[in-house]
TIVOSE-630783 format. One record per residue (C-alpha): residue number from 1; residue in three letters; x, y, z. Coordinates in nm, 2 decimals, m for minus. Layout:
N
+-----+-----+--------+--------+--------+
!   i !  aa !     c1 !     c2 !     c3 !
+-----+-----+--------+--------+--------+
! NUM ! ala !      X !      Y !      Z !
...
+-----+-----+--------+--------+--------+
//
This chain:
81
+-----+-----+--------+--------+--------+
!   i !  aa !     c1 !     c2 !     c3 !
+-----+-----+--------+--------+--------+
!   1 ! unk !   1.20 !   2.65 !  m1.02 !
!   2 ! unk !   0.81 !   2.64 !  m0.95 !
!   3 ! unk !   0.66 !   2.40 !  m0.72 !
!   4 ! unk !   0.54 !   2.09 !  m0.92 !
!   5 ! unk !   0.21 !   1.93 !  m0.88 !
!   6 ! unk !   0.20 !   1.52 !  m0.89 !
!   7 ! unk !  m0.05 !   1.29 !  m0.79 !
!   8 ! unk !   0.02 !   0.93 !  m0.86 !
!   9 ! unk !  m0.21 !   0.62 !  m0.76 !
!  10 ! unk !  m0.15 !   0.31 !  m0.79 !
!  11 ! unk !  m0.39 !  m0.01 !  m0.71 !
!  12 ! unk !  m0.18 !  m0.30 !  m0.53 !
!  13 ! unk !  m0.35 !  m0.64 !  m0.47 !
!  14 ! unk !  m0.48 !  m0.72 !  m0.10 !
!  15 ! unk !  m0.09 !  m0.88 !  m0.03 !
!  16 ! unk !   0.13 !  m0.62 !  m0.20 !
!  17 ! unk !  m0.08 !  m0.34 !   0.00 !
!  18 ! unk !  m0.04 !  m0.53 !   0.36 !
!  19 ! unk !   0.33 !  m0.59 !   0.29 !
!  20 ! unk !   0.41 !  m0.20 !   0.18 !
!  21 ! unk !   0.16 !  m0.12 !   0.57 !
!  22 ! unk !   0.39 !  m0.39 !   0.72 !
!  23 ! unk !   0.68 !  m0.19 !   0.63 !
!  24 ! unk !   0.54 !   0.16 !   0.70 !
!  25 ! unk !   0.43 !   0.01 !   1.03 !
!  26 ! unk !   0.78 !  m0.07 !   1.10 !
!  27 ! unk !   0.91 !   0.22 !   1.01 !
!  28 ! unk !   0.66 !   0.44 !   1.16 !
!  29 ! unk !   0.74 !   0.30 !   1.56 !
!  30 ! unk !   1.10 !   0.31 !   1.51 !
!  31 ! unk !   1.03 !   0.67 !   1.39 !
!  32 ! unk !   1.23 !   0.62 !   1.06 !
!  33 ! unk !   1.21 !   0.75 !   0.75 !
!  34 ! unk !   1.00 !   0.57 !   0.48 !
!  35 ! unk !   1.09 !   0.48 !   0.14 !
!  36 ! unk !   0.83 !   0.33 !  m0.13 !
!  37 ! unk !   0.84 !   0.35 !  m0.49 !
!  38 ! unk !   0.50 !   0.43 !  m0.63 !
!  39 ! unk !   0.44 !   0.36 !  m1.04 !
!  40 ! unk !   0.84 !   0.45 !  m1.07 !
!  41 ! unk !   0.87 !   0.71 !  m0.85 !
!  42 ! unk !   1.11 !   0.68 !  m0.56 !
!  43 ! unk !   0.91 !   0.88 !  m0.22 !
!  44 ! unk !   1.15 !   0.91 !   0.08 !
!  45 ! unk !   0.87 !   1.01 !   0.37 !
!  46 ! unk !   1.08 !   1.20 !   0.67 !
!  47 ! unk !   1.01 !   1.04 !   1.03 !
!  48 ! unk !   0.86 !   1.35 !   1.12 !
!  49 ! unk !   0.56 !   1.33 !   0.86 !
!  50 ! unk !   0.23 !   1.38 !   1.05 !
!  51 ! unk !   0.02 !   1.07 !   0.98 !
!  52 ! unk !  m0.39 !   1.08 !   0.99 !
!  53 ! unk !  m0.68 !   0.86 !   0.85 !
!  54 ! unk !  m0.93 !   0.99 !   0.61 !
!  55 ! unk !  m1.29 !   0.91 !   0.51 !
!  56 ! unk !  m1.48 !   1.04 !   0.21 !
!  57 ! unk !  m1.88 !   0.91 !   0.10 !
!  58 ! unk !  m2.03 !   1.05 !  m0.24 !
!  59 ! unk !  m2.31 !   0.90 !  m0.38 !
!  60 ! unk !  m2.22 !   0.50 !  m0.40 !
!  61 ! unk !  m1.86 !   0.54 !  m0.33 !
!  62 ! unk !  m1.68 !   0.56 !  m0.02 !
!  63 ! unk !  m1.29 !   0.56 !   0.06 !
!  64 ! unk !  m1.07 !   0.57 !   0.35 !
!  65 ! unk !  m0.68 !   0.73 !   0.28 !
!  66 ! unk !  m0.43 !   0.65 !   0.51 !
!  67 ! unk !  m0.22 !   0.97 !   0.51 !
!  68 ! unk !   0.13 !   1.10 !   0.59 !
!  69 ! unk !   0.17 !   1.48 !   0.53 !
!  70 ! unk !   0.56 !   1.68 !   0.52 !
!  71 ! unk !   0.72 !   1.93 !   0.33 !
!  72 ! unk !   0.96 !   1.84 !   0.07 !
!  73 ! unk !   1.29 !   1.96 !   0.12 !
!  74 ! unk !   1.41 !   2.16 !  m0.18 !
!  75 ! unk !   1.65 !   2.00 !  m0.42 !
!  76 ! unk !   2.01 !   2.14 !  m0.48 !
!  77 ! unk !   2.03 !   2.29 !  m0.80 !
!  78 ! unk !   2.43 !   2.13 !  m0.78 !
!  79 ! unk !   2.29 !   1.76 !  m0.81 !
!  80 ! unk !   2.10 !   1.84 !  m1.16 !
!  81 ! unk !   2.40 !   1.87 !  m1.36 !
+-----+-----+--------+--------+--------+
//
């Protein structure tokens, strides 16, 4: 099986998005995983993702990503069936 591309956004209102960071927070300085379910799709982020900040300008738009990069682990072809 290829890799798959995704890219899935979703806007959250000013509480949702500090109560997901709240729990990211948490999880982040008892170096746990992370689990958050983004327009459907379940995301399990490994304690050992490397987390950075972001900031992009163009033009009258700016926007700052808060990021945690990993590799996926590969799925078991015995748990499609």
């Amino acid at each position: 099986m290829k890799n798959k591309s995704v890219d899935i956004e979703k806007n959250l209102t000013s509480a949702q998005f500090a109560a997901k960071l709240r729990r990211l927070a948490d999880a982040v300085e008892r170096q746990k995983p992370f689990a958050i379910t983004i327009a459907g799709r379940k995301v399990t982020v490994p304690a050992s993702a490397q987390a950075g900040v972001e900031y992009e300008r163009e033009g009258q738009s700016a926007e700052i990503e808060f990021q945690l990069k990993w590799r996926p682990k590969k799925k078991s072809s015995a748990g499609n069936r």
